[in-house]
C-alpha positions as CSV (number, residue, x, y, z in Angstrom):
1,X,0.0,0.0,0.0
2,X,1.6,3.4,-1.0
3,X,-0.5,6.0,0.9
4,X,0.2,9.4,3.2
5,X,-2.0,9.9,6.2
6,X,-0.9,13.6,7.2
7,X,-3.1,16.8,8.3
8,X,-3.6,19.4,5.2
9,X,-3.1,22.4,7.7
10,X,0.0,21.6,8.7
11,X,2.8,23.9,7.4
12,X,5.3,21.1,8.0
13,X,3.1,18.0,6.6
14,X,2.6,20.4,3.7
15,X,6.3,20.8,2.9
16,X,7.4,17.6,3.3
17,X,5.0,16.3,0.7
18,X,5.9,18.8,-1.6
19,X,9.7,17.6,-1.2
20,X,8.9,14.1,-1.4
21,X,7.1,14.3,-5.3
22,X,4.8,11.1,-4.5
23,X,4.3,9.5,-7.3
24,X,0.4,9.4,-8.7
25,X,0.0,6.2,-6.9
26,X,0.1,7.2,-3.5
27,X,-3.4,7.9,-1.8
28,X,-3.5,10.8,0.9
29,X,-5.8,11.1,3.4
30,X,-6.1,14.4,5.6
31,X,-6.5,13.0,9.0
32,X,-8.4,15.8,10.2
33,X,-11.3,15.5,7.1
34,X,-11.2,11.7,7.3
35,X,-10.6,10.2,10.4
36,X,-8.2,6.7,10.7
37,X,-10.5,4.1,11.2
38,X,-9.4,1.0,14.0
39,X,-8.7,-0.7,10.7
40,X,-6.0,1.9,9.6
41,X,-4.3,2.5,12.7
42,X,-3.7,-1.1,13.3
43,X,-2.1,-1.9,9.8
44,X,0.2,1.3,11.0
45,X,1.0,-0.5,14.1
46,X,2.0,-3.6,13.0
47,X,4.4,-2.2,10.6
48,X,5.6,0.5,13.1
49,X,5.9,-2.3,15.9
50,X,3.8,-0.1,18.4
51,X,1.3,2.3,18.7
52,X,3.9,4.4,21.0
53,X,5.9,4.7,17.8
54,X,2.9,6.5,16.0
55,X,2.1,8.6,19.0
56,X,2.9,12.7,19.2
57,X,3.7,13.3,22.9
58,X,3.9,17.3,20.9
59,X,0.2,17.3,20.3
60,X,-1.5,20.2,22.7
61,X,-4.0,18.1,24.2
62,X,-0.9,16.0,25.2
63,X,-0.3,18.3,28.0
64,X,-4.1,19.9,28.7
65,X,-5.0,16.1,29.3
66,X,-2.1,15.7,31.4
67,X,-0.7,12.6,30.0
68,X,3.0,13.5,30.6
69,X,2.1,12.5,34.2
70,X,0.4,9.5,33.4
71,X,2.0,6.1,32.6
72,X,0.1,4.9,29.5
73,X,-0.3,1.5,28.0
74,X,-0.1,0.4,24.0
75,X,-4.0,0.0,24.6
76,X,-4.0,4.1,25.6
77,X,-2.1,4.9,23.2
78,X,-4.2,3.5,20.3
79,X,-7.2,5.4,22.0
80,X,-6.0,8.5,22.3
81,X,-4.9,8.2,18.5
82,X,-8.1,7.0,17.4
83,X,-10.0,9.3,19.9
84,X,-7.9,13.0,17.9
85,X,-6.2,13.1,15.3
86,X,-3.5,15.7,17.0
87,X,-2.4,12.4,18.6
88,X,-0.8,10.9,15.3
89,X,2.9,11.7,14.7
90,X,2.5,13.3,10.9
91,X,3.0,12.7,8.7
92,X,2.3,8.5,8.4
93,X,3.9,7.4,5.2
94,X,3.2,3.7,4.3
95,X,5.3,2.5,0.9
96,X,4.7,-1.0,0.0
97,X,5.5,-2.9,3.6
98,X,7.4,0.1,4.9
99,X,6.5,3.1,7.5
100,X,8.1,6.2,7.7
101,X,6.7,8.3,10.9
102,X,6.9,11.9,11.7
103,X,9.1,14.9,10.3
104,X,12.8,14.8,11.3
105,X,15.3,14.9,8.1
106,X,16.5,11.6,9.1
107,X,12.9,9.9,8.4
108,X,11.7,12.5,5.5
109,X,15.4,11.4,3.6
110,X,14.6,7.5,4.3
111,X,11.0,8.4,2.6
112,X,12.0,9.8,0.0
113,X,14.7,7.7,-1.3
114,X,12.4,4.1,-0.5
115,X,9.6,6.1,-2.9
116,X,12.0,6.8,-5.5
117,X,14.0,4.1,-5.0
């Protein structure tokens, strides 16, 4: 599967796809239009290994909830993902059996040279 789960009004999601040139056969989906169904987020998670590797401890509501105090489990984790889309590391980009999650240079360099191979 060759798709891009990211969130349209992010300045940073927005860049990145712009320097990565997906090819016409990659599907995005704008997490905040469409949400990630249970489905979605747990073909992420098996090719990510966990959903604490898909989770963005950044996201606002990480803090107002106060989560950084709390100890959570894999089975929180994939709540609060599925429960706001802030919660998802972005972008999510699945090429073929492969998963590239978040921003850093390190991860947006590994995407693009595994899409254009």
């Amino acid at each position: 599967m060759n798709k891009v789960y990211h969130l349209s009004s992010c300045n940073t999601c927005q860049k990145i796809l712009k320097e990565l040139n997906l090819p016409a056969s990659f599907e995005t989906q704008d997490i905040k239009e469409e949400e990630i169904t249970k489905e979605q987020l747990e073909e992420m998670e098996a090719l990510a290994g966990s959903y604490e590797a898909l989770f963005s401890r950044r996201a606002r509501l990480y803090r107002e909830r106060e989560l950084n105090k709390k100890e959570l489990s894999e089975a929180d984790y994939k709540e609060l993902i599925l429960d706001h889309y802030t919660f998802l590391k972005r972008p999510v980009i699945l090429n073929n059996d492969e998963i590239f999650i978040g921003n850093s240079k390190k991860t947006v360099a590994a995407a693009k040279a595994a899409v254009h191979g």
